[in-house]
N, C-alpha and C positions, 0 to 999 in steps of 0.2 A: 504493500500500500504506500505511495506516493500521498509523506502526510501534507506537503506543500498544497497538493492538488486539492482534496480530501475536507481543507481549512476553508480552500477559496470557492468550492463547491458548496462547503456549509453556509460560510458570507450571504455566499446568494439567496439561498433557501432563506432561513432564518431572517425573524428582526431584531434585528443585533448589529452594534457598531462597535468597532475593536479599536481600541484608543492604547498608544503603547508611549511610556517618556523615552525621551533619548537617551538614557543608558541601557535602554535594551539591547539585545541581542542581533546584528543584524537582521538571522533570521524571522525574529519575530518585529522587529521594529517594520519591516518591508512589506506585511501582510495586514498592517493598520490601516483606519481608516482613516484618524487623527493619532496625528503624534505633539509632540509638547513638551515644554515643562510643566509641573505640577498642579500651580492654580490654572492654567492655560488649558490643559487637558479636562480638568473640573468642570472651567466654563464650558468649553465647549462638548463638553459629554451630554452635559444633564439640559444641553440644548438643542439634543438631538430628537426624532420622533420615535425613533426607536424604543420598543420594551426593555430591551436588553442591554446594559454596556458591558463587555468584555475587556477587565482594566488589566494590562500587562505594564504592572510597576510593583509600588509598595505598598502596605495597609492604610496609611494615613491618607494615600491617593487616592482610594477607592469609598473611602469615608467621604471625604472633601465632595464627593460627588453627591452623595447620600445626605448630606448636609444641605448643600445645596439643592437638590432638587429628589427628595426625599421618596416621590413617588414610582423612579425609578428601577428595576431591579439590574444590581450591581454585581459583578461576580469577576474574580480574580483565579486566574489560571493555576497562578503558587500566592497563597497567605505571605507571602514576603515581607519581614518589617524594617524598616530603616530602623539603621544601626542608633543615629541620634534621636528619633522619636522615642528610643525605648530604654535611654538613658533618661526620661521622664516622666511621672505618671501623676496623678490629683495627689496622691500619699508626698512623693517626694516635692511634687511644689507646695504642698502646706508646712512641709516638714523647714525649706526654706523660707519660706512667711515668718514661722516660728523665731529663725533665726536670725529675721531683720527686725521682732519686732523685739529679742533681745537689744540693739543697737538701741532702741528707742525710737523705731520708723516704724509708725500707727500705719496700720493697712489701707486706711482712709489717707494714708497720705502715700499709697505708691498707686501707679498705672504700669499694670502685667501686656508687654505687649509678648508672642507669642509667634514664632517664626512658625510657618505653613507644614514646615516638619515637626510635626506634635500631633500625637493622639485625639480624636473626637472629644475625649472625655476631659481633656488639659483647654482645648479652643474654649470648652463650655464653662469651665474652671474660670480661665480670663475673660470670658462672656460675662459671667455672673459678679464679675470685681471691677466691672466699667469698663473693661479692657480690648485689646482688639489683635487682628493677625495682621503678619506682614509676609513678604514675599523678598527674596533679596536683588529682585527689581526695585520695589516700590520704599525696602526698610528705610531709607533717609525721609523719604518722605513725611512716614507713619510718624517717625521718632520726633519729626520739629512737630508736626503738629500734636504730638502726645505731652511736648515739653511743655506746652501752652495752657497744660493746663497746672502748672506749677506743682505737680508731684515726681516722684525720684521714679523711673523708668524702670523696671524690675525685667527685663529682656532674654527670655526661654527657648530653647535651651540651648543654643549655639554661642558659647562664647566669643568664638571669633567673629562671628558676621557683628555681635555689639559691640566690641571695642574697635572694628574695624569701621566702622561707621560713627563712634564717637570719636575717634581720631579723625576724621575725612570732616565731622561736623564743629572740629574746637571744644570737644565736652571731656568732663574727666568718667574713666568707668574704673569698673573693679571686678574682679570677680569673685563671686559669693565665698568663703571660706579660705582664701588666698592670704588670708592674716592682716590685709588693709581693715580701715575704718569703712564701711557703705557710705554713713554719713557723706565722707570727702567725695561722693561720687556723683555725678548727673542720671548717670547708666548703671546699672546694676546688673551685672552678667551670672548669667546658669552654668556649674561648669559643665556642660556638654561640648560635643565637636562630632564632626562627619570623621570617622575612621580616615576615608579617602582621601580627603581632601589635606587630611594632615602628613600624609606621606612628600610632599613637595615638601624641599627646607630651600632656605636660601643659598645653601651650597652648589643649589642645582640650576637658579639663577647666574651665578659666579660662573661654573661650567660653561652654559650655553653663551654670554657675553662673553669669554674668552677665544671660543671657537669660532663662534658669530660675532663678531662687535657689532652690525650692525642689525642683531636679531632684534623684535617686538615678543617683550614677556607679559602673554595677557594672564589674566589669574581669575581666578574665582572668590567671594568674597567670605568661605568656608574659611579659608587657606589662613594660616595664621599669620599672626599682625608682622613677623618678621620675612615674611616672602610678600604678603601685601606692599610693605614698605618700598620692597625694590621693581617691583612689577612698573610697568607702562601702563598696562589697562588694567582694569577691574571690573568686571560685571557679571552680571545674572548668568544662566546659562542662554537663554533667548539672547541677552545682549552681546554674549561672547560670539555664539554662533553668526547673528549681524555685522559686528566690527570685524571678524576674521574674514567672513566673506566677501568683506566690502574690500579688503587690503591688496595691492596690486602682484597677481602670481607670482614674482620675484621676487617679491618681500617676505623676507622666512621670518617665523613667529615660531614660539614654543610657550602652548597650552599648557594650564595646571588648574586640570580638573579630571573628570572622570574617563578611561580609554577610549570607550563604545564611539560619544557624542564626537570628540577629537578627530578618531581614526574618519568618521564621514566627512567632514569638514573640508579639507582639500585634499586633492592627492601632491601636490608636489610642495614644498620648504615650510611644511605642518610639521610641528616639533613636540614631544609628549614628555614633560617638566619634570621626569623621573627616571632612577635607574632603575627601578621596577615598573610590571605593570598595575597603573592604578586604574581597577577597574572594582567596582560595586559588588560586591558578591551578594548582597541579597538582590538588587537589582538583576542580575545575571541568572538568576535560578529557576527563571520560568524559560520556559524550553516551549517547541514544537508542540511536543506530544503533549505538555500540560495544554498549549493553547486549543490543540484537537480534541482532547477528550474533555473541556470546560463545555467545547460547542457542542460536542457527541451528546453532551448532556441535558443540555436543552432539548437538541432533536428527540433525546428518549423521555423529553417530560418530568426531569426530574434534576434540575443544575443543578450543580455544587458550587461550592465553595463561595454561596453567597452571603455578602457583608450586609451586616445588619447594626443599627444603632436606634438608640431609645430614642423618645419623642421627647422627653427633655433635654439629652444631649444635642440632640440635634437645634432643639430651639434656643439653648444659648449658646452652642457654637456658630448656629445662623449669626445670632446677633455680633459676634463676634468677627464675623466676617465681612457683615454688613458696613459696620462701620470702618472696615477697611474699604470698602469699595466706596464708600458716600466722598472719601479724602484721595484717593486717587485714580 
């Protein structure tokens, strides 16, 4: 059985749109219908007419969608969870609450903003505390307008994308447990991180400027604050894919983000900001066969591996999302 064929003959049949992020897997990114990054994929899923969305990513992806358009039935080839989403849950951000309000910082006086990588049930957590989500397109944005309202920025759970963007914005951050005062901080960082992403050091910077002098270091804004520092660009993944696109053939760049999204990006003087391969391993574990037999399951009347979330989660990580979209 040709599963290639097998997938694109189910597409047809079925009402079902296969929506995959860019660190998929060639094979499975090529047989989407939409691809994207994260909140990108979200919108444009749960705006489809389709019964069905078939999400080829991570758990919080497939949430995001259910969140947003709740009526949908959602289902994911592999349960896959991003590695930073699961270094946080409602237990471990109250347990952090706990420990700022040791400091003397009254809960009424922080705003939890919430990077897109976070569980349904952490969105609704800062839902229900005023708070709202960002995207690391949109996070400078969220953050000036969140400053506005003169409370101390509590920013989950990526510590790099918050101190990387408190530097880019003149504010001082910390991160939570790091033996600083919070007080002294504008930002208040979670210590999470993208596995991936922390694989680039600046050594690897130094390397490719010596070989290239006259290489372009785009970065990602995971990446920590000391390869941010020496980078030329900085953006989202949408925006990295954009800027690198747009760069004239003969101008060689070296990317430092994830393999999959890089390796498409151009074929000639695309450069990958490691001496290992930094590629996603939960992102990479949905396969062919998981995508064929997610669809097999449908056609037999009987899916799997569908996401489900409560009606209160959903309604204050809505809200929580909402007010990301009303500011950007």
């Amino acid at each position: 059985m040709d599963l290639r064929e097998e997938i694109i003959r189910l597409k047809e049949k079925l009402d079902v749109t296969v929506v995959a992020h860019f660190y998929q897997k060639d094979e499975v990114f090529e047989l989407a219908d939409i691809v994207g990054d994260s909140l990108e994929l979200a919108r444009r899923a749960s705006q489809t007419d389709t019964e069905y969305i078939v999400f080829c990513g991570v758990g919080f992806m497939g949430q995001s969608v259910k969140i947003i358009a709740p009526e949908k039935r959602v289902l994911m080839p592999k349960v896959a969870c991003c590695s930073m989403a699961r270094m946080i849950d409602v237990a471990y951000f109250d347990e952090n609450l706990a420990k700022l309000n040791s400091y003397g910082i009254k809960n009424e006086d922080i705003l939890p903003i919430t990077y897109i990588n976070s569980s349904a049930e952490v969105k609704a957590r800062v839902g229900q505390m005023g708070g709202l989500v960002c995207t690391s397109s949109n996070a400078f944005k969220i953050i000036e307008q969140g400053l506005k309202s003169g409370k101390k920025i509590f920013f989950v759970p990526d510590r790099c994308l918050g101190q990387n963007f408190a530097i880019k914005m003149g504010l001082k951050s910390c991160v939570l447990g790091d033996g600083t005062n919070p007080n002294d901080a504008d930002i208040i960082c979670y210590d999470g991180f993208c596995a991936v992403h922390q694989l680039f050091t600046p050594e690897d910077i130094d390397f490719y400027r010596a070989k290239y002098p006259d290489i372009i270091v785009a970065v990602h804004p995971e990446c920590d604050i000391k390869v941010v520092a020496k980078a030329d660009f900085i953006g989202s993944t949408s925006q990295l894919i954009q800027y690198i696109k747009s760069l004239p053939k003969d101008q060689k760049v070296v990317v430092g983000t994830e393999y999959n999204m890089v390796n498409r990006l151009r074929e000639e003087n695309t450069y990958i900001l490691s001496s290992t391969k930094p590629e996603c391993p939960t992102m990479n574990e949905t396969t062919l066969q998981d995508l064929y037999d997610t669809l097999k399951s449908i056609e037999n009347g009987h899916p799997t591996n569908e996401v489900f979330v409560s009606e209160d989660v959903v309604y204050w990580a809505k809200i929580a999302l909402q007010r990301m979209f009303e500011i950007s």
